[in-house]
N, C-alpha and C positions, 0 to 999 in steps of 0.2 A: 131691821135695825141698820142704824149707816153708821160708817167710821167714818173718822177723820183723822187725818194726817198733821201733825203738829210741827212746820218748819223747826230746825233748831233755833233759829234768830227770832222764832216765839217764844218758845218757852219759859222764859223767865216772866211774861208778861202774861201766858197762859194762867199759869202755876200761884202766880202773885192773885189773879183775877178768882181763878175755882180757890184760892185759900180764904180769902177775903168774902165771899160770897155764900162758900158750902157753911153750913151748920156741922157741929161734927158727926161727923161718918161712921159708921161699924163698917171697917172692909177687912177683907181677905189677902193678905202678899203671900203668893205663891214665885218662885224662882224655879225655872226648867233648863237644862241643858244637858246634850249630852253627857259630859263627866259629871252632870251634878245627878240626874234622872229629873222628879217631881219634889219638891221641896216647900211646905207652906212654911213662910217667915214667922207669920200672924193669924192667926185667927180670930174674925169679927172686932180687931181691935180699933180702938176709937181714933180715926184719921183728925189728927188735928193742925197740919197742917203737910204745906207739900211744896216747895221752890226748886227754883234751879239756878244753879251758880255759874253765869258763865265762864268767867273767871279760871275756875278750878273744873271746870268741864263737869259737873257732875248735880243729880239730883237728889234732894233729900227728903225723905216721907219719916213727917212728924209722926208719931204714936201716939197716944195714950199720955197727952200731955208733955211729951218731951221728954217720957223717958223712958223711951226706944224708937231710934233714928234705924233708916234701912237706905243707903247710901248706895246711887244708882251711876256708876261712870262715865264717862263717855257714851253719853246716849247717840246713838246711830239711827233712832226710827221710835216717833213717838207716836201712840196710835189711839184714841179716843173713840170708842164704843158708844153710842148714844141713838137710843131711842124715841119713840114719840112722847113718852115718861119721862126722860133723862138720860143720865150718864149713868152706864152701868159697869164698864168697868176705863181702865187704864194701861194699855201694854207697852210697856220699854225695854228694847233690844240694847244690851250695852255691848259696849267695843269688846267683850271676852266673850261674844255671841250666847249670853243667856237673856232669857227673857223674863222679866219682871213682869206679873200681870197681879195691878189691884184691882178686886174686884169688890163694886160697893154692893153691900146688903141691900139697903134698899134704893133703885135709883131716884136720884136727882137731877132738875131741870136746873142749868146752870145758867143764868141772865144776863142777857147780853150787857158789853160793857157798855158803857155811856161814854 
């Protein structure tokens, strides 16, 4: 599997592109950090969508129709997991150095933009 590193001055364009493209998702939000330990947000809930605001520095992971947001801040390091299959998961380091990682249930091949 290769990562990829997702400049901040992508993101929004990333985010807008896998929202628009993915079908909706069953993933996993787990959050880790020292003071927090291991923490799942969600489990297999249905990603319906995922942006970034540059704006307000921060990113937003739609749920289950919008209704439950998990709101990522100042991202410092976006990192994209992807295989010969697809995109298996999503790791985001925010500025309180915990790490957000969704991980999709099943992966998907994300199409390049036009």
């Amino acid at each position: 599997m290769a990562t990829q590193q997702i400049a901040t001055e992508h993101l929004k364009d990333y985010f807008d592109h896998f929202s628009m493209i993915m079908p909706t998702e069953l993933v996993e939000v787990e959050v880790a950090g020292l003071d927090l330990g291991d923490q799942i947000e969600a489990e297999w809930a249905p990603l319906t969508g995922i942006s970034y605001d540059p704006k307000d520095d921060v990113v937003v992971v739609e749920l289950d129709d919008g209704k439950v947001q998990h709101s990522i801040r100042s991202p410092q390091e976006v990192v994209v997991d992807e295989g010969e299959d697809g995109v298996h998961s999503i790791s985001i380091k925010c500025g309180e150095g915990h790490l957000h990682l969704l991980r999709l249930k099943e992966p998907r091949t994300l199409p390049p933009k036009e």
